[in-house]
C-alpha positions as CSV (number, residue, x, y, z in Angstrom):
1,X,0.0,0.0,0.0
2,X,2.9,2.5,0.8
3,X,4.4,1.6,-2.4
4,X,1.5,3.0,-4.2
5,X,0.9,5.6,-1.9
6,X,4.5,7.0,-2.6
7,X,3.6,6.6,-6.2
8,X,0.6,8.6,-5.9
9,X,2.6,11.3,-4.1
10,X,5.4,12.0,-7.0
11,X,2.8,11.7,-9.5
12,X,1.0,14.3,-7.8
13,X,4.2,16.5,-7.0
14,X,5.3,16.0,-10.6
15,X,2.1,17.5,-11.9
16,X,2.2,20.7,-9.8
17,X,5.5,21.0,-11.2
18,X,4.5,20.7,-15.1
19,X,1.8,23.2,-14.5
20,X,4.3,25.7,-13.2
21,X,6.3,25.2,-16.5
22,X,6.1,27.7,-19.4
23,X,5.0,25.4,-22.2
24,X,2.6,24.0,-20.2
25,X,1.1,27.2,-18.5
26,X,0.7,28.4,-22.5
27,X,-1.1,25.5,-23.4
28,X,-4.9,25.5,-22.1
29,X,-5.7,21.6,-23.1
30,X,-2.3,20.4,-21.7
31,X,-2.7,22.6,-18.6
32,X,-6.4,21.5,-18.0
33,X,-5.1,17.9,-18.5
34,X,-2.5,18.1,-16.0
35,X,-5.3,19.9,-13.5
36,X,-7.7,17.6,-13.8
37,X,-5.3,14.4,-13.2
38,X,-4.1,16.8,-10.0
39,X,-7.2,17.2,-8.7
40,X,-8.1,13.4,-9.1
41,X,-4.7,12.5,-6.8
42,X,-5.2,15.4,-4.4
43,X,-7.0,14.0,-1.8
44,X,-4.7,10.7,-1.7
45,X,-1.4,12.5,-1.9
46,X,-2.4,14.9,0.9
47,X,-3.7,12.6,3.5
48,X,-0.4,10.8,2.7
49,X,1.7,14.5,3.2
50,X,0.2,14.4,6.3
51,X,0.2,10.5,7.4
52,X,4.0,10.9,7.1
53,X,4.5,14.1,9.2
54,X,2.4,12.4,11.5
55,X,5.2,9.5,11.5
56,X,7.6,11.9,11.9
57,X,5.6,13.5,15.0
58,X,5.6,10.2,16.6
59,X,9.2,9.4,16.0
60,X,10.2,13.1,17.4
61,X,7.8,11.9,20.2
62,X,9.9,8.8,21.1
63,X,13.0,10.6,21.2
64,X,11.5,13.2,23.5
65,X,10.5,10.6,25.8
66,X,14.3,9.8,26.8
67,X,14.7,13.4,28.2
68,X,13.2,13.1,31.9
69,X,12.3,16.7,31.6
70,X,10.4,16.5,28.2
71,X,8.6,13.0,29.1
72,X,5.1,14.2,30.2
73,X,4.8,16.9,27.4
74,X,6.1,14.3,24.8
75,X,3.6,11.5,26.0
76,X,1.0,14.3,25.4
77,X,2.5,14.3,21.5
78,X,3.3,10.7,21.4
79,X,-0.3,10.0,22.3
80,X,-1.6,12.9,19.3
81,X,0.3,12.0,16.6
82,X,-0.5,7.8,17.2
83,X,-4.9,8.8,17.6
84,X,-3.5,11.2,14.1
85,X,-1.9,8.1,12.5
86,X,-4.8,6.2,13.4
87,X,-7.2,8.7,11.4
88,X,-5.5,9.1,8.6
89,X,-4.9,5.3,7.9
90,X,-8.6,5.0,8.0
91,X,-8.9,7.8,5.9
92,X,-6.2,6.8,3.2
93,X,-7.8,3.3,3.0
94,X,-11.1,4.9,2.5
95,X,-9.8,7.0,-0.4
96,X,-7.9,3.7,-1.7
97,X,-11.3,1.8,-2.1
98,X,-12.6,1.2,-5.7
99,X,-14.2,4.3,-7.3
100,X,-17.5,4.2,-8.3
101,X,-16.9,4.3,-12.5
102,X,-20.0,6.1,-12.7
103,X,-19.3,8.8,-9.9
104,X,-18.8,11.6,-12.5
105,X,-21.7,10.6,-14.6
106,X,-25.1,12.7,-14.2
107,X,-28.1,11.2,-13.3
108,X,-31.4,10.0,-14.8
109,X,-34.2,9.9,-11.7
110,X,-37.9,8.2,-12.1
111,X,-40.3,8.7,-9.3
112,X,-43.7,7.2,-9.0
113,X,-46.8,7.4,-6.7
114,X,-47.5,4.0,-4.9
115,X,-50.0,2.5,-3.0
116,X,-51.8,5.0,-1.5
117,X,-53.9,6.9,-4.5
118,X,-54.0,10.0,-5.2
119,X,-51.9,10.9,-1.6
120,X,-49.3,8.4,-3.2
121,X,-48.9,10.8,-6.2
122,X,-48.7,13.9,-3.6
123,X,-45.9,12.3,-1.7
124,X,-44.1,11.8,-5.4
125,X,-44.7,15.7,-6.1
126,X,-43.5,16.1,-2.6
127,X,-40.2,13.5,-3.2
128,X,-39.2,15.8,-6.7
129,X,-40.1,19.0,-4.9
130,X,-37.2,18.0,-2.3
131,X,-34.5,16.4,-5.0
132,X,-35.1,19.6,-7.3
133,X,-34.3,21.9,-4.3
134,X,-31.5,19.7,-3.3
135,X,-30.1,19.8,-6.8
136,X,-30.4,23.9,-6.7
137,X,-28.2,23.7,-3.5
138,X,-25.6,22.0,-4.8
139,X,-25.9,24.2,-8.2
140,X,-26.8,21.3,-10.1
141,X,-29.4,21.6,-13.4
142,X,-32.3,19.6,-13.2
143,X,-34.2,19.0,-16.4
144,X,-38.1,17.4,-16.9
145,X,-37.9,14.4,-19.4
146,X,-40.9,13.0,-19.1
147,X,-44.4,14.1,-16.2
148,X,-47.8,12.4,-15.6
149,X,-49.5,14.6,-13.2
150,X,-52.9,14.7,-11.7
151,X,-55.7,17.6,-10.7
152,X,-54.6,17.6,-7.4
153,X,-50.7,18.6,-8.4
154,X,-49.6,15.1,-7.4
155,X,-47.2,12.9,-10.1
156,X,-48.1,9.4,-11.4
157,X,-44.4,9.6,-12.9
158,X,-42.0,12.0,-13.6
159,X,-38.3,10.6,-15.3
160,X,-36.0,13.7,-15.3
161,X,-32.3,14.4,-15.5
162,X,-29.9,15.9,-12.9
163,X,-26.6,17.4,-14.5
164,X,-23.5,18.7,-12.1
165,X,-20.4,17.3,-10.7
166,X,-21.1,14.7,-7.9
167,X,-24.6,13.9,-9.2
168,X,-24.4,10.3,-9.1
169,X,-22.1,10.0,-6.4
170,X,-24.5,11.4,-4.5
171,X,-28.2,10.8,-5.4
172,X,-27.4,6.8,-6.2
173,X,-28.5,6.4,-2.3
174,X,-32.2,7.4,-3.0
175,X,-33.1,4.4,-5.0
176,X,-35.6,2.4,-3.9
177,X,-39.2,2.8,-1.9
178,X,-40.2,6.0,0.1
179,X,-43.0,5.5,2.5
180,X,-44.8,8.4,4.0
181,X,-47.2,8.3,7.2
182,X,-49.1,11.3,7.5
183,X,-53.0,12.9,7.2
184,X,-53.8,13.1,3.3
185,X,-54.9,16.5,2.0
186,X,-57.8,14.0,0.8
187,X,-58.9,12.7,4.6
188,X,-61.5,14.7,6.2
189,X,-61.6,12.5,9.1
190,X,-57.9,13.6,10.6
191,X,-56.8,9.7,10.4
192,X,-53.2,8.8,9.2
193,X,-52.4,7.1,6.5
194,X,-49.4,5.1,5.0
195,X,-48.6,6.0,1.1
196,X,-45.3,5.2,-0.5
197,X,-43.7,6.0,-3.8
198,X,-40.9,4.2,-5.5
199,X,-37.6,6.0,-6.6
200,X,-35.4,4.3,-9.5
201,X,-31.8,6.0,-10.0
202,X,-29.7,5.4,-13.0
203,X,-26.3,7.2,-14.4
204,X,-26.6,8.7,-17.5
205,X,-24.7,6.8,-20.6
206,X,-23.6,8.1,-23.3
207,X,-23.4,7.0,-27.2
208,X,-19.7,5.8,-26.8
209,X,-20.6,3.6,-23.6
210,X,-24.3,2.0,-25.2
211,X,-24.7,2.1,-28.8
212,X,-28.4,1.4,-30.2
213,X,-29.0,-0.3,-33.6
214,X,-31.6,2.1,-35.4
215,X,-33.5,-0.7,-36.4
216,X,-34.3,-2.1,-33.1
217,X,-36.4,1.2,-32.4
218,X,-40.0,2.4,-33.1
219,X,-39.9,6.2,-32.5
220,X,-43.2,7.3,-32.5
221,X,-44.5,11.4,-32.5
222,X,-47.6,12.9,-30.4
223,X,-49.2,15.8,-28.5
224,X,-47.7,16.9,-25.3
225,X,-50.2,16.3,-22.7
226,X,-51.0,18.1,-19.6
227,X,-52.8,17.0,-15.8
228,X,-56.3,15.6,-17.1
229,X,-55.5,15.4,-20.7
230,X,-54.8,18.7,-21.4
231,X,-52.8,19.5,-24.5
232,X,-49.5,21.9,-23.7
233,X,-49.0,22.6,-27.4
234,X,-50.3,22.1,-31.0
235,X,-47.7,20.5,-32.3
236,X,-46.5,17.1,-32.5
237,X,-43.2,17.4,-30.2
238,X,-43.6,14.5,-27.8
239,X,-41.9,11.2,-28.1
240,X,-42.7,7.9,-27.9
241,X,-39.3,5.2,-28.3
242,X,-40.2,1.5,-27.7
243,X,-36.8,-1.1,-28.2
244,X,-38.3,-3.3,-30.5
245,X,-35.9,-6.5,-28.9
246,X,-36.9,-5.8,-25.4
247,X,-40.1,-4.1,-25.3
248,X,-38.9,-1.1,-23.2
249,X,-40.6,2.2,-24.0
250,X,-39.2,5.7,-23.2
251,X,-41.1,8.8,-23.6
252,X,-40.3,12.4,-23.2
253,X,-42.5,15.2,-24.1
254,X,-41.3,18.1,-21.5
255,X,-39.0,20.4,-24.7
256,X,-41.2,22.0,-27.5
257,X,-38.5,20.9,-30.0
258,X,-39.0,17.4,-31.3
259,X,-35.4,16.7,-31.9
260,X,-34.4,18.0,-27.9
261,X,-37.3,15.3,-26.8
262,X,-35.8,12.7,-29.0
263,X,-32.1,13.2,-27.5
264,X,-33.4,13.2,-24.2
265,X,-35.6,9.9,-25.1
266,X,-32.2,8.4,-26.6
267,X,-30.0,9.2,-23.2
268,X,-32.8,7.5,-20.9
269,X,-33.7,4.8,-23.0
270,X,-29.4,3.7,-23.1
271,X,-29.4,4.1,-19.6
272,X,-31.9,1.6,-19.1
273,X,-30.8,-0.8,-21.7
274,X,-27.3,-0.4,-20.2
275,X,-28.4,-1.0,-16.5
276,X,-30.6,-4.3,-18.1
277,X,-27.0,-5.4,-20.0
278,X,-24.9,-5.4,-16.7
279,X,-27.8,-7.0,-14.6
280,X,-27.1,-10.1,-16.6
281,X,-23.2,-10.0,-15.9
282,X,-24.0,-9.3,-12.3
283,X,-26.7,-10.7,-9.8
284,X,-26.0,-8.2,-7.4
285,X,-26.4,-5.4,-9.7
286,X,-29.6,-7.4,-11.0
287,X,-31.2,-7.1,-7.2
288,X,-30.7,-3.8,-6.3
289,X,-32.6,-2.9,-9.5
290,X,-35.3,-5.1,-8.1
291,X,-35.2,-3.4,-4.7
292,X,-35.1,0.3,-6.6
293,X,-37.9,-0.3,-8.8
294,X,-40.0,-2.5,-6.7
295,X,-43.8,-2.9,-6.5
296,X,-44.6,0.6,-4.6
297,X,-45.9,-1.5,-2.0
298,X,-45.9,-0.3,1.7
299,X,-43.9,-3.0,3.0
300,X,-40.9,-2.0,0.1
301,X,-38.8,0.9,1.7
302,X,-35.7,2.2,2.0
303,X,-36.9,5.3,4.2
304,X,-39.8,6.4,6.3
305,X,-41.1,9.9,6.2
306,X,-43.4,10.2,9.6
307,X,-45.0,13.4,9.4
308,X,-46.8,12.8,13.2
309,X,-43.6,12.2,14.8
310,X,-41.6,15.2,12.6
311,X,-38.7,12.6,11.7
312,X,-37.6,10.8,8.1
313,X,-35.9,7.4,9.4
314,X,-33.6,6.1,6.7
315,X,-34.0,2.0,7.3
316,X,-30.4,1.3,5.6
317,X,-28.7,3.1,9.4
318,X,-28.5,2.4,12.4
319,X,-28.8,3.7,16.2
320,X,-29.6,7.2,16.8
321,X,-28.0,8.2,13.2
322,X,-31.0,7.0,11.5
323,X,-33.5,9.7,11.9
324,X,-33.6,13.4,10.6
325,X,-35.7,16.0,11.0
326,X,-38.7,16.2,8.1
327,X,-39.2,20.1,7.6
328,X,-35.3,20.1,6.8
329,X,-35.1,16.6,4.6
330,X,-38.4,18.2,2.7
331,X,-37.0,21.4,2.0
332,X,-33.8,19.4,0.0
333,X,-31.9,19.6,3.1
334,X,-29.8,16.2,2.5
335,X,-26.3,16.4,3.3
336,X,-26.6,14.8,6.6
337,X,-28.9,11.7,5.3
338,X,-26.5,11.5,2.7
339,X,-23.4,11.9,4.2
340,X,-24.1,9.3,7.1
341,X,-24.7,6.5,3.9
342,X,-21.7,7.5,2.1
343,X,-20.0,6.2,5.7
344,X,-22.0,3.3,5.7
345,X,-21.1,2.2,2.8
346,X,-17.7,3.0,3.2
347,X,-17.5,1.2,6.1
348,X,-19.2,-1.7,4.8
349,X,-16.2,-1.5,1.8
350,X,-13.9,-2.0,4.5
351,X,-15.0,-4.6,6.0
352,X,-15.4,-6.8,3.1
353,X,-12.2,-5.4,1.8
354,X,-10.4,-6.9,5.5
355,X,-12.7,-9.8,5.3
356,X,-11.1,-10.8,1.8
């Protein structure tokens, strides 16, 4: 590991150096090159700077200890700089895991009302509601593929596409069913009720990781359709892709422009081909598809939003890091949800990694 490690520093050393140089400095594409592979070793080659001063601190430490007059204040340092070393050997292996290939990849996001009727379709209104705000945080560009809406403003579907650095990285924890216990807008009697709606998460792909044969599609045109029927516009923009070989239809009728609703039919429909094509290489990958898309069914959650009790309990945690509170999670307040998963599933790395 330290071999690497040291490898990862000079690398990194020697590409701060390049960028200093002249011909490099006057070259944008060779200078934005040598950034970007910087700023993918950065992390690595710093917590390593700093686990070796750490060893150094500890070695300093030891030496201290000898001097009967420097003992106490040196067992203070030996003691900081071992709980130091500790740290950032947990934090280098961390870093060391395998990266996510898709991490830098945006995102494709289908939400739809479950069980639960129309309060089903609220809660979905509610779920895009909180990932669109979320995504305006984080100055990420969320785009409408695809909406089936009802009177009442809920969603029967929505598929729509988040864009911005750490998209996936991020969002590929919400996949799967959201229940919600709380009084529908719909319940004159004041009595709760459990709803759910199911949340599917794919990374985008693009034409040089999936390519489609022409001839397995059927691309049909239509009218855009509003809540109830409604036509948005006159014209036939909307459309329909169905993949002749697998039966899989896409649609997208949010642009005006035929051709931008035919791109963005072409980018969801790959993803979902793609995601299909590696669930037969991989079980694993093949169940948690199952367990994103699922039935909507009440029993089929990753997360509980209790309304009564003010709290969203993510199901995947544990102990009192499981539950958040709802006003902040609603208004796309996610970080903390988030973050405590991404350590969960780093942790989980770990120990499969020390297992193996």
């Amino acid at each position: 590991m330290f071999d690497r490690l040291r490898r990862v520093k000079n690398q990194y050393e020697e590409l701060l150096r390049r960028m200093e140089e002249p011909e490099t400095y006057s070259d944008p594409s060779l200078y934005a090159r040598c950034d970007r592979e910087a700023r993918e070793l950065r992390a690595l080659a710093e917590a390593y700077a700093a686990y070796e001063k750490a060893e150094a601190d500890l070695e300093g430490a030891k030496e201290l200890m000898n001097d009967p007059e420097m003992r106490e204040l040196a067992q203070e340092e030996f003691q900081s700089a071992k709980e130091e070393l500790s740290r950032l050997e947990r934090e280098i292996r961390i870093l060391l895991l395998p990266k996510d290939p898709n991490d830098s990849k945006n995102v494709i996001m289908e939400i739809r009302g479950g069980v639960g009727g129309e309060e089903g379709m609220l809660f979905a209104a509610d779920l895009y509601r909180m990932y669109s705000m979320y995504a305006e945080s984080k100055g990420w560009r969320v785009e409408i593929a695809n909406i089936s809406e009802t009177e009442l403003g809920g969603i029967k579907e929505i598929s729509f596409v988040v864009e911005g650095e750490g998209a996936w990285s991020r969002l590929k924890f919400e996949a799967g069913g959201h229940r919600v216990q709380r009084v529908p807008v719909t319940e004159s009697g004041g009595r709760i009720h459990t709803s759910a709606a199911t949340v599917a998460v794919l990374p985008e792909i693009g034409e040089v990781d999936f390519k489609l044969d022409p001839n397995d599609l059927k691309i049909d045109t239509y009218r855009s359709s509003g809540a109830g029927g409604q036509h948005v516009n006159k014209t036939e923009s909307a459309i329909r892709i169905t993949h002749l070989p697998t039966g899989l239809v896409v649609e997208c009728q949010d642009e005006r422009s035929q051709y931008k609703n035919k791109d963005r039919a072409m980018q969801i429909l790959r993803a979902k081909l793609y995601e299909q094509e590696q669930a037969k290489q991989n079980a694993a990958v093949a169940a948690e598809r199952k367990s994103q898309i699922g039935s909507g069914d009440r029993s089929e959650r990753i997360r509980t939003y209790n309304y009564p009790q003010n709290r969203v309990t993510d199901h995947r945690l544990s102990g009192d890091g499981r539950s958040f509170n709802i006003e902040r999670i609603m208004n796309g307040d996610l970080d903390a949800l988030i973050d405590a998963l991404v350590t969960a599933d780093q942790a989980a790395k770990l120990a499969a990694q020390t297992e193996s």
